[in-house]
N, C-alpha and C positions, 0 to 999 in steps of 0.2 A: 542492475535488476533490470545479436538485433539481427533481424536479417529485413533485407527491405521487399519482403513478397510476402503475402498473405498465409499465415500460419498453418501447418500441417502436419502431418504424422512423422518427417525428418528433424523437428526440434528436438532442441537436446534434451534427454532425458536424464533425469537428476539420479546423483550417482545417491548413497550414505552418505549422510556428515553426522556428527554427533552430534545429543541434544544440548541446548542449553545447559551451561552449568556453570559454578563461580572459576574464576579462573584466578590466578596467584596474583598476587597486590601487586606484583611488578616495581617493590622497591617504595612503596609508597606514590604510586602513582594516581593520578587525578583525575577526573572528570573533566572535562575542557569546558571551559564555559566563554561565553562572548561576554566582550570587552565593553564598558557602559557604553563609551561613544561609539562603537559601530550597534549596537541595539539601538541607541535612537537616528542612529542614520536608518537602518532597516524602516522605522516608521513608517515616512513617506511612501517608499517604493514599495510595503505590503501598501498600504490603499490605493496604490498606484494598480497592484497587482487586482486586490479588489474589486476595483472600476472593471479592467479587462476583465476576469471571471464572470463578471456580473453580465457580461456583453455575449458571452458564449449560449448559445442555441442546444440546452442538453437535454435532447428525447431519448425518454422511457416510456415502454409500453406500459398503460395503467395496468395490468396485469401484474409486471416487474414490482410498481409500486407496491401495491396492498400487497404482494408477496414481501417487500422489505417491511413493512410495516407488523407484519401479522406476526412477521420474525421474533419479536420483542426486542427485549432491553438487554444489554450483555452479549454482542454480535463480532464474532472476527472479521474484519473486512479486510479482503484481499485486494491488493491492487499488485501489479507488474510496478517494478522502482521507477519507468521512465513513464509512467502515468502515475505518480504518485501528485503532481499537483491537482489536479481534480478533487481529492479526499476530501479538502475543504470546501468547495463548493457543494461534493454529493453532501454533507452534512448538512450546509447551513438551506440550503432548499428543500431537503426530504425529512431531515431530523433535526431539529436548530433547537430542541428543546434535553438534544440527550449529549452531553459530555462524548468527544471525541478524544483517542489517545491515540500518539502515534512512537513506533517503535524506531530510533534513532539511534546511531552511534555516539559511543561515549567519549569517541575520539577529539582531535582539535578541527578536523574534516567537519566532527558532526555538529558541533557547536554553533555556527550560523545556522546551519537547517532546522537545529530546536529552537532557536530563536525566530525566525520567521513561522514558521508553522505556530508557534506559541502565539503569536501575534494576528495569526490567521484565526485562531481560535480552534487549533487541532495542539493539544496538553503532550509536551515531549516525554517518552519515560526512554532511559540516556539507558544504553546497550546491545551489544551482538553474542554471535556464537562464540566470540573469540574472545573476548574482553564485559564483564560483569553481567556475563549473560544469566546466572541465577540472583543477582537482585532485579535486572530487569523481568525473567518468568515471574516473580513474586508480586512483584506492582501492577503487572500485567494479571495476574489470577485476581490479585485485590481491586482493581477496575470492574473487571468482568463481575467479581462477585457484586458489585454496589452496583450494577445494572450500565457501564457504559458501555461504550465500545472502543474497541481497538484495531485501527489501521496496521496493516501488516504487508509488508512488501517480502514475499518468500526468496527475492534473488537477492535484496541490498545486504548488506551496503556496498558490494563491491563485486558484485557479478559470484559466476559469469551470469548474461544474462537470459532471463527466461529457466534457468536454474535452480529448481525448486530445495528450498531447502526444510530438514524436518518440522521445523518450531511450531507451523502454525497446525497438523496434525498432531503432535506432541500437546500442546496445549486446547486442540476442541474436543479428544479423549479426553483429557485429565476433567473437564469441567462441565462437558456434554453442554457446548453452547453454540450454537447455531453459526455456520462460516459461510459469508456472503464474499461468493466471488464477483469481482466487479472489473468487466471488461469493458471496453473505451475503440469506439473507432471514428480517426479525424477523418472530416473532408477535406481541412485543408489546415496543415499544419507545417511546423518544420523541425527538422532532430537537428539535435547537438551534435558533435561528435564525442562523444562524452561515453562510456564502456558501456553505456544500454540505449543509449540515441535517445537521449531524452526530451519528448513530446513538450514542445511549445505552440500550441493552438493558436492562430491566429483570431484576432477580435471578430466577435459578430459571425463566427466559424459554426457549424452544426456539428455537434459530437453525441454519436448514438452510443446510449450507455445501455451495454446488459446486464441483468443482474440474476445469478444464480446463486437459489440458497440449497446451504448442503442443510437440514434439517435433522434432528437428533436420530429421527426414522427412519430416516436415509440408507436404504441398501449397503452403499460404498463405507457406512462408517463400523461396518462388520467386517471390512476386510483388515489384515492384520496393517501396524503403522505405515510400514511402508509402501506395501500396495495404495496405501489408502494417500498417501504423499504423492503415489504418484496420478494416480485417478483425480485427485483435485489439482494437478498441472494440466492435464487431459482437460479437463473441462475448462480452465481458465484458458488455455490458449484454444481452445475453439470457438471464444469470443476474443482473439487478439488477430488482429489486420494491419499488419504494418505498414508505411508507408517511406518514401528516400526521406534522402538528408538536402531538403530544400523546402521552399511556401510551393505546396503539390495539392492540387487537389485531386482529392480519392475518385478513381477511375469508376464509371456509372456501370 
C-alpha cells in the first residue's frame, strides 16, 4: 500500500478488482493467529513504540479538526499502507474516546500486525479481497453501524502501491458513512524497503496531517462506484509527498 517525488497526476491509476466476497474454505483453512509467547514479547516494543509516537510533532489545521469531529461516529478512515502507523496515534489524540477498527490480513503475514495494532489499541477485524473478505465486510458494516470507526488502507495488503482498490467505496455507498482521507507528510523520516517504503518517522519529527472528509453530500458520492474509487485516490494522493529511502529531511 512508492515513488520518491512528490505525488502527481503520473501515479497509478487503479485498474477494477472485485468486491469483497467470501472466498472457498481453502480445505479448512485458518485464521493465523500469533503465538502467546511472541504476543508478550510484542508488549514492550508497543510501548516502546508508544513513547516514540508520543514524541512525534503532529500538526493539523483546527479547521481539519472540528471538520473530523463534526464528521461523527462510524467514519472510514483512509490511510496509504506505508503510513498506516500513525492510525493509532490520529486516534488516541483526536478521538480516544471512539473504538478504532482496523482491516488486516487473515493471513500468517497478518497475524503479528493484529497483534500489535490490538495492543496499540486499533481492534484487528482479520481479512482481504482475496481470502474472507465477506466476513470481514460484515464486521466491518457492524462496527460502522454501533458508531466506530474503521482504518482502511485501499493498497494493503500487498500493493501495488498507491493502488486504489474498491472496498472502501463499495462499503461508504452501502452505509452512506462519512470517508475521512487522512494524508501524512514527514519532515524527516525514513522508508523500508518494504513493497510501499514503509514511513518510519523519526522521534521528536514534525508530521503535517491533512484531513479530507468526503461527506454523505459530497458531489463525488453521485458519481457511479468507480468513478467515485477513483476520485477518492485523486484526493488522497494530493495530500501524499513522498520522500527516499534514508533519515531525509523534507526539502523547504
Amino acid at each position: 500500500m512508492a515513488t520518491d517525488s512528490p505525488a502527481n497526476s503520473d501515479s497509478p491509476t487503479p485498474r477494477s478488482s472485485p468486491p469483497l466476497s467470501p472466498a472457498p474454505s481453502g480445505g479448512g483453512r485458518q485464521v493465523a493467529n500469533t503465538a502467546w509467547w511472541l504476543y508478550v514479547a510484542l508488549v514492550p516494543c508497543v510501548w516502546l513504540v508508544r513513547l516514540w509516537l508520543a514524541t512525534l510533532r503532529i500538526r493539523v489545521a483546527p479547521g481539519k479538526i472540528a471538520a473530523w469531529e463534526a464528521a461523527g461516529n462510524g467514519r472510514i478512515v483512509v490511510f496509504w499502507h506505508n503510513r498506516l502507523l500513525v492510525a493509532a496515534e490520529l486516534r488516541r489524540r483526536f478521538s480516544p474516546d471512539i473504538p478504532m477498527n482496523g482491516l488486516v490480513s487473515a493471513s500468517k503475514d497478518g497475524a503479528w500486525l493484529a497483534s500489535f495494532f490490538n495492543l496499540l489499541g486499533v481492534r484487528a477485524i482479520r481479512g482481504s479481497s482475496s481470502w474472507r473478505g465477506g466476513e470481514a465486510m460484515l464486521k466491518i458494516i457492524r462496527c460502522l453501524e454501533k458508531g466506530e470507526d474503521v482504518a482502511v488502507t485501499p493498497d494493503g495488503p500487498r500493493g501495488p502501491c498507491y493502488h486504489w482498490k474498491g472496498s472502501v467505496s463499495q462499503i461508504a455507498s452501502m452505509k452512506k458513512c462519512p470517508v475521512v482521507l487522512v494524508g501524512t507528510r514527514y519532515h524527516c523520516a525514513r522508508r523500508l524497503g518494504s513493497w510501499d517504503g514503509f514511513y518510519l518517522p523519526a522521534p521528536f519529527s514534525r508530521i503535517d496531517m491533512d484531513i479530507d472528509i468526503v461527506s454523505q453530500d459530497d458531489p463525488d458520492r453521485r458519481l457511479p462506484e468507480e468513478e467515485f474509487s477513483e476520485r477518492l485516490r485523486q484526493r488522497l494522493m494530493a495530500h501524499t509527498n513522498d520522500l527516499g529511502f534514508a533519515w531525509k529531511r523534507k526539502p523547504r
